[in-house]
N, C-alpha and C positions, 0 to 999 in steps of 0.2 A: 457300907462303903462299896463304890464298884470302879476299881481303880480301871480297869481295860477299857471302860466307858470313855472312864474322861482321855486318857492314851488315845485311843483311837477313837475320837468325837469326828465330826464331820469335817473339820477344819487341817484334819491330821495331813490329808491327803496332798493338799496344796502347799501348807506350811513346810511338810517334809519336803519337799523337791523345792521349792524357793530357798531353803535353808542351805540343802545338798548344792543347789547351782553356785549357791552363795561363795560356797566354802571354796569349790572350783576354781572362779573367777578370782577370790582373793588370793589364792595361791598362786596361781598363773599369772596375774599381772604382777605381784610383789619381784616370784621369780624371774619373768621376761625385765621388769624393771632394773634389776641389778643388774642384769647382761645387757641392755640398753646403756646406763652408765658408762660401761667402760669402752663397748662400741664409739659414744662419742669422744672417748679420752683417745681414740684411736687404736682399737682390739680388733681389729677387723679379720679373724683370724677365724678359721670351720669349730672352734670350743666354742664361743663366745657368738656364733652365729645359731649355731644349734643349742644354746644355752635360751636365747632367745625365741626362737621361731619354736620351739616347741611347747613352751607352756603358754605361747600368747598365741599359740592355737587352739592348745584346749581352752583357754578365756574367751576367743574370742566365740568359738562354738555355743560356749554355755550363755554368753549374753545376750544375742538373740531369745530362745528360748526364756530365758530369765525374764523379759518384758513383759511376754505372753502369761508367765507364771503368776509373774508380780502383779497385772493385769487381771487374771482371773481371782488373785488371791483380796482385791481390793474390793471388785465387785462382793466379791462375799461376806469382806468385812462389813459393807457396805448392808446386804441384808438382815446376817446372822448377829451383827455386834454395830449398831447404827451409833449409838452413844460412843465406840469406841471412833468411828469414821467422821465421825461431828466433831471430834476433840481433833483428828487429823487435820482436818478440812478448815476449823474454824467456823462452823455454819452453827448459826444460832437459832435461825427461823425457821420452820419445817417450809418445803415446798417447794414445786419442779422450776425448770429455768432456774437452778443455782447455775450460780461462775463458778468459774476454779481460780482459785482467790492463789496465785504465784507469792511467796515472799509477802511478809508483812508483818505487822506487830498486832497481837490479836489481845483486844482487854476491851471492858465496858461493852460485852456485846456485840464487838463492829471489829473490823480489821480496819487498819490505815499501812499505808505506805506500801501496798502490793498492787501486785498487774492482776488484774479482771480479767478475765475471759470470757464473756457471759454465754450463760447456756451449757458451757462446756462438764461441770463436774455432773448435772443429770445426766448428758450425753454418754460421759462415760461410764456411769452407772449401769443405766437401763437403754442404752443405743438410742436414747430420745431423747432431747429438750424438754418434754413433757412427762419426764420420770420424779416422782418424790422423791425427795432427801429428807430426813429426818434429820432435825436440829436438837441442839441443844436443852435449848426453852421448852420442848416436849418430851424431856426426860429427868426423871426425880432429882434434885439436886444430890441425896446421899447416892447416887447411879451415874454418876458421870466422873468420867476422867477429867484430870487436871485440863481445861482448855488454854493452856499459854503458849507463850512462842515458842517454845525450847518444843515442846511436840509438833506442833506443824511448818515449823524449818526442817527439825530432824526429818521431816515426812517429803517436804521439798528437795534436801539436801539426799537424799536415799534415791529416789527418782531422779532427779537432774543429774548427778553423778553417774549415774547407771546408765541413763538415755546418753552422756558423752562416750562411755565404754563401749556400749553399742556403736555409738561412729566411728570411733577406734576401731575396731571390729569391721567392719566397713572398708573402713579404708584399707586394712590389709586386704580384706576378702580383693576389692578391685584391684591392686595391684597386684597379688599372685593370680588373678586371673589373667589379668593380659600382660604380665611379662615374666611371669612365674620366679620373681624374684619378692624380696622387701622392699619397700617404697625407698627412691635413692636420697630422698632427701632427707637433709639432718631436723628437723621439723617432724618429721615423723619417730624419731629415735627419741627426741623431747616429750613427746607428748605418750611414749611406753613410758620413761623414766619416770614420768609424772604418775604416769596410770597405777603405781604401785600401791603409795600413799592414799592415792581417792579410794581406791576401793577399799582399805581399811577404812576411810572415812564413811563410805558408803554402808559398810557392813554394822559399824558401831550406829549408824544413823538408823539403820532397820532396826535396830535391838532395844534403840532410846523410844521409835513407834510401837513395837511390842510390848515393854515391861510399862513404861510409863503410860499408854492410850487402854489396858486392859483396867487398870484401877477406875475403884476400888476391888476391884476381883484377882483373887490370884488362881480360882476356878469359875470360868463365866454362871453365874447364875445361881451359885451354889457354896462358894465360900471367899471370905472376904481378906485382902490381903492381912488387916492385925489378925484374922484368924489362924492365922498359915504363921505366924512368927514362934520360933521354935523354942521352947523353955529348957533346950537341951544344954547342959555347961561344956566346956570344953571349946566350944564351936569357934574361938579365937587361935587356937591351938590348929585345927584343922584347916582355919582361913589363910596360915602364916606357912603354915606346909606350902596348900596352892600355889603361894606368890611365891615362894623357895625354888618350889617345880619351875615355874615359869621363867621364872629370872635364870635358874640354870638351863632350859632350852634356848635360850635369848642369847646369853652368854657362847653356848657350843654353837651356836648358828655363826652369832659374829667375829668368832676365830674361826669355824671353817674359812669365811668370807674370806677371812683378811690373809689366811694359810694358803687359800688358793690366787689369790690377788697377790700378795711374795713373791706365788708358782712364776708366776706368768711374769714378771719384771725382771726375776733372776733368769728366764728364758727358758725353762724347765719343759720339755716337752715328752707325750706319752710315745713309746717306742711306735714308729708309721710316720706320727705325726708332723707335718712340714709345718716347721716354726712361722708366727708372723715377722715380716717385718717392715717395718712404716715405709709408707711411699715417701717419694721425693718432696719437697715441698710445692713443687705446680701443683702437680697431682692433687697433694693436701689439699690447695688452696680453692681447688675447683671442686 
């Protein structure tokens, strides 16, 4: 056994910090997204602005970087774990000028119902149109991951959510640069609100590409996932704890939530702080 091996394999390096940005971005958008909420219910108050603009700057930071991450961490799948990048992709046939096959229903060999791009998945493999891809059909059948749709949506749904966050991201960046404020429009408070939810969709979508696109391996090259399945008893006892933990941090989350949401309707304000109170209704309406 050489467990620091497999811990620190080559793939550590990239997977840690894609994982780390990960965590970043869904925390910051979840928390920017509940102070967007109430901004649009009309909270237009310095808690609730700074409840905001603070973690949907660290999201917005780390999503940039996150592309480049997510970007290098594919090409690598792409050499080091090809069968796992074939079950991503949907590519059956080895060989360069692959598309990047957008959305579709992948069975019998073929994709239907997706947008083509031709040229583009070698392109972004090996900066060429004339890069090999390695398919499906040139690896063992007991050595490939499940190729269905459920993996290469999650793999579309992971990236197209991400690539919207980065616009998100965007659009704040231009707007605090030229008028060093938030964007005034309610259209932008919609689409933080939203951004909460995606990026938990986002992150469970990288996780369904990870566990589900490594099989049959639950150690690449070296051990198979029925080998890995644990004969230990007990182990339901330990699973029911987990979900206990979870459910009571879920629970203390959403009464803080709702204890601090009270705060603010009963008018409760910290000693300094100058209470909100709603504009007129022009005002509103404009």
């Amino acid at each position: 056994m050489r467990p620091f091996e497999v811990l620190f394999n080559s793939a550590t390096g990239y997977e840690f910090f894609h994982m780390l940005l990960a965590a970043y971005m869904v925390t910051g958008f979840i928390l920017a997204s509940i102070y967007a909420v109430g901004m649009l219910r009309g909270r237009r108050d310095r808690y609730h602005r700074l409840g905001l603009i603070i973690p949907l700057t660290v999201a917005a930071i780390a999503s940039p970087i996150q592309l480049f991450v997510g970007d290098t961490a594919a090409r690598a799948v792409a050499d080091d774990q090809p069968a796992k990048f074939a079950g991503m992709e949907c590519i059956y046939e080895s060989g360069d000028d692959q598309p990047e096959q957008i959305g579709g229903i992948c069975h019998d060999g073929e994709v239907t119902g997706d947008i083509s791009i031709p040229g583009l998945d070698s392109l972004l493999v090996g900066f060429s149109t004339g890069t090999e891809v390695t398919g499906l059909n040139d690896i063992p059948a007991n050595e490939r991951p499940p190729a269905n749709t459920m993996l290469h949506l999650a793999f579309d749904t992971m990236v197209g959510v991400g690539t919207l966050l980065f616009l998100l991201a965007v659009w704040l960046a231009i707007a605090w640069w030229r008028k060093r404020d938030l964007p005034a429009t309610p259209w932008f408070l919609r689409a933080v609100a939203i951004s909460g939810v995606a990026a938990v969709v986002a992150l469970e979508s990288g996780w369904i590409v990870t566990e589900v696109g490594r099989q049959p391996w639950i150690v690449q090259g070296f051990m198979r996932t029925s080998e890995a399945v644990t004969p230990a008893k007990g182990i339901w006892w330990v699973f029911a704890f987990t979900m206990l933990l979870y459910i009571g941090l879920f629970s203390t989350a959403v009464l803080i939530l709702r204890a601090l949401s009270r705060r603010w309707r009963e008018g409760q304000v910290e000693e300094g702080e100058v209470p909100y109170s709603p504009p007129p209704p022009a005002e509103a309406s404009a």
